[in-house]
N, C-alpha and C positions, 0 to 999 in steps of 0.2 A: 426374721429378726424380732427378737420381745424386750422391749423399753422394761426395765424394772423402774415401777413403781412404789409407795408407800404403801399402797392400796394392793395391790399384785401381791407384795410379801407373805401374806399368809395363806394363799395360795398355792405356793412356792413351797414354802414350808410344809404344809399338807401333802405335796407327792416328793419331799425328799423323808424318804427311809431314815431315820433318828439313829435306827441300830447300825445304819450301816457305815462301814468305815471307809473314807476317803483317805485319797493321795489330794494333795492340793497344795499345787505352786503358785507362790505370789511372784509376781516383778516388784522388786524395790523405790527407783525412781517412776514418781507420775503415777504411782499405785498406794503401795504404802509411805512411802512420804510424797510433802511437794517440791516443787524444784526449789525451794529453800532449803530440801534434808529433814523436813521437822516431820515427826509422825503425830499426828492428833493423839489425844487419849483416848477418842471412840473407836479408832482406827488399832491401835495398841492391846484395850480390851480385847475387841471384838478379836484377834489373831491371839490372843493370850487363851481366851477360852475355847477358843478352835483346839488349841493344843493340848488344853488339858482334857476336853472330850474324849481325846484318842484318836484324834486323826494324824495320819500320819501326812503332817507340813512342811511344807520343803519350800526356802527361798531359791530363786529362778532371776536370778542378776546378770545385766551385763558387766556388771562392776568386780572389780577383782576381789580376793580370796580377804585381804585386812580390810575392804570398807565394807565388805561383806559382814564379816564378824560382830559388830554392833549392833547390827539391825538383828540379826540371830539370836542375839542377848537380850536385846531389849523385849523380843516380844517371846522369850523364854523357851528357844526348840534349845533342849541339852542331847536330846538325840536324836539319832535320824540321819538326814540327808540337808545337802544344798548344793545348788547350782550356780556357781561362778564365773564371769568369764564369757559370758553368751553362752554356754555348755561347753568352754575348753577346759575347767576343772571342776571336778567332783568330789566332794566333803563326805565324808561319814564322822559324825560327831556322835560323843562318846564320853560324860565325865570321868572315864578311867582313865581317858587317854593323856598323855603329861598333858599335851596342849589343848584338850578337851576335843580335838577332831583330830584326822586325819586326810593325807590327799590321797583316794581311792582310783583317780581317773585324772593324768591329765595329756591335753589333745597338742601336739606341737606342731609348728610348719614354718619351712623354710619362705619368709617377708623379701628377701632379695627382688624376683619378679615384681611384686606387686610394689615396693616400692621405688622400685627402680621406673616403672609405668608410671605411678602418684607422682613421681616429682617431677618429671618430665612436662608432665599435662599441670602440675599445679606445684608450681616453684617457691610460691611464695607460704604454702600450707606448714605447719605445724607437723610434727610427727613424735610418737609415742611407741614405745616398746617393751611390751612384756614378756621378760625371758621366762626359759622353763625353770630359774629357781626365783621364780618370782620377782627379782629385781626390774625397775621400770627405767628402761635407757629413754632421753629425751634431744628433742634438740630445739633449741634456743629457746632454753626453760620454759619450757613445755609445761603444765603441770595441772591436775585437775583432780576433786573427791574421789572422783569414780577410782584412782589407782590407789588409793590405800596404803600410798607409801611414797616419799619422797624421790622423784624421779632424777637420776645422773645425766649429768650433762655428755650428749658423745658428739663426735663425728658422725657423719651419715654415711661413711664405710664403714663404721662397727656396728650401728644398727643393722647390715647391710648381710652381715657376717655374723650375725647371732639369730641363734634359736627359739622361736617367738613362740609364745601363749596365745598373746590377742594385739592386734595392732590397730591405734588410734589416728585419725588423721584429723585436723581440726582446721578451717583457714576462716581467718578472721577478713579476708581482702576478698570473698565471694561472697555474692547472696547464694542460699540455701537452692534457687534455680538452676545457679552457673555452674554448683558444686556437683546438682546432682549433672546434670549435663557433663559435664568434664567425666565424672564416674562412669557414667551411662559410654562413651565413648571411647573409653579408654579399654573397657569391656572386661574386667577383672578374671583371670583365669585362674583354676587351681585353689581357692578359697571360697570361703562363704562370709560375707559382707551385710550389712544395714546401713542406712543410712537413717541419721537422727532429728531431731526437732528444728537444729540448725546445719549449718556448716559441718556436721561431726559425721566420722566414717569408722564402724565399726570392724575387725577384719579379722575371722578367727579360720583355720582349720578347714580344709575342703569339707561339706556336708555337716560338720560341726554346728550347732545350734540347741537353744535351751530345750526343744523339742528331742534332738537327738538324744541328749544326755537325760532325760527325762524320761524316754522310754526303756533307757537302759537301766533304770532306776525301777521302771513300773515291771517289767522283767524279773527283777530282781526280788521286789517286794509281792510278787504273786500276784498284785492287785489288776484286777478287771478294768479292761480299758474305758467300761461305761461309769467305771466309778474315779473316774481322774476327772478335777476343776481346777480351773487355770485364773488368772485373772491377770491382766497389763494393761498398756496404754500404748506401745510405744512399737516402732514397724519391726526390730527386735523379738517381737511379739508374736510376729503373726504367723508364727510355723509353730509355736508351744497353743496358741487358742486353736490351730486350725487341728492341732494333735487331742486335746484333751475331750470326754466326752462331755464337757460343758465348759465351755469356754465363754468368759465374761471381756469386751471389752470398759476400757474407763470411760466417764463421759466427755472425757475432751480429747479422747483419741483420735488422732487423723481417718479420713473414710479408709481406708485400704487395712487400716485394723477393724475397725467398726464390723466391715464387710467380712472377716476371717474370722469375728466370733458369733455364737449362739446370742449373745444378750448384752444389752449393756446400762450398766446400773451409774450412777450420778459420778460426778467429774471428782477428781482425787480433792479438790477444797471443797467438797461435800459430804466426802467420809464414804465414796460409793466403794470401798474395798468393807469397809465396814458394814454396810447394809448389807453386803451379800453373805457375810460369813456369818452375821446373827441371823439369816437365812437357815442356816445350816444346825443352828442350837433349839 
């Protein structure tokens, strides 16, 4: 494991190849912004100049496809790729395109099991649902940035009965112990799951993940798997750093990220997405 330093940087610098062209996925939350949403301007820069270098950047969100899109803008990818969704949708952006991207890839699965289990063991939790035409069904107004869109109120037989993107589960009545406990026993089948900072339960796609969609990307773009860097913070995370050939966690990432990347450079209120990328110029 190598602590990036101030000192270390140009180090760094010195054995990464100038000419050579990177794939490189950020995570959005606890990466490039903080959990207020704000992005620095060192942070802004440093992915602005990434991009104009020529690398080819690609955000790598668990957030969906509309809250996705600002951060996309802000730090100026007009083409290319992004990862949405934890890797259940896939973006090709394109200013010809009318809406400036397209969805190239997206991953569905039937939530009925898995919520059917979730509410049994956790009655009193939240739930959220992202259909395949993007609409976010909720129940007892549910509602969070991460969905990019104003979430409908349903029954929890029509969540039950529709075809899901990515599914949220949030319970405000557990500690972050009891949640994962209940998760951990309940034994989630047939999907692929994270759990988050708190209470929050991510739920997309059997084998689905930012890694998965990532390599189908790296595939795609011909790029050499020793020349993909990744960068996160969050357990979301830790199959896209365990995948890339340089994988950074953030400095205030939980151990079991920490432990899944190559390096880890300063905490997201330090600008450490930042330090790494003027690594790269």
């Amino acid at each position: 494991m190598t602590i990036l330093t101030e000192n270390s940087a140009a180090g760094i610098e010195d054995q990464q190849d100038i000419r050579q062209k990177l794939m490189i996925a950020l995570d959005v939350d606890g990466t490039l912004v903080d959990h207020d949403g704000h992005m620095s301007a060192p942070v802004r820069d440093a992915a602005q100049a990434v991009v104009a270098a020529g690398h080819d950047v690609m955000i790598a969100t668990g957030r969906s496809l509309n809250a996705t899109l600002p951060v996309i803008e802000q730090i100026g990818i007009d083409r290319g790729y992004a990862v949405c969704c934890n890797g259940g949708v896939t973006l090709r952006l394109d200013p010809e395109l009318a809406d400036g991207y397209e969805i190239i890839h997206k991953a569905t699965f039937d939530p009925g099991p898995a919520l059917r289990a979730l509410r049994k063991r956790l009655p009193a939790a939240k739930y959220a649902l992202e259909d395949e035409d993007g609409n976010f069904l909720s129940t007892e107004r549910f509602q969070d940035a991460s969905f990019g869109v104003e979430a409908i109120g349903v029954d929890f037989q029509t969540m039950l009965e529709a075809t899901a993107v990515r599914v949220v589960v949030f319970s405000a009545e557990n500690t972050p112990e009891e949640f994962n406990e209940a998760i951990e026993h309940i034994g989630l089948a047939g999907v692929t799951y994270s759990v988050g900072w708190t209470a929050w339960l991510d739920i997309a796609a059997a084998g689905v993940t930012k890694a998965s969609a990532l390599e189908s990307l790296r595939r795609r773009l011909g790029v050499e798997a020793a020349s993909t860097l990744a960068i996160g913070d969050g357990r979301n995370d830790i199959e896209m750093l365990t995948w890339a050939g340089r994988g950074v966690a953030m400095g205030q990432a939980p151990e079991e990220v920490v432990a899944a990347a190559d390096e880890v450079t300063k905490s997201v209120y330090d600008d450490g997405a930042a330090h790494v990328l003027r690594g790269l110029l």
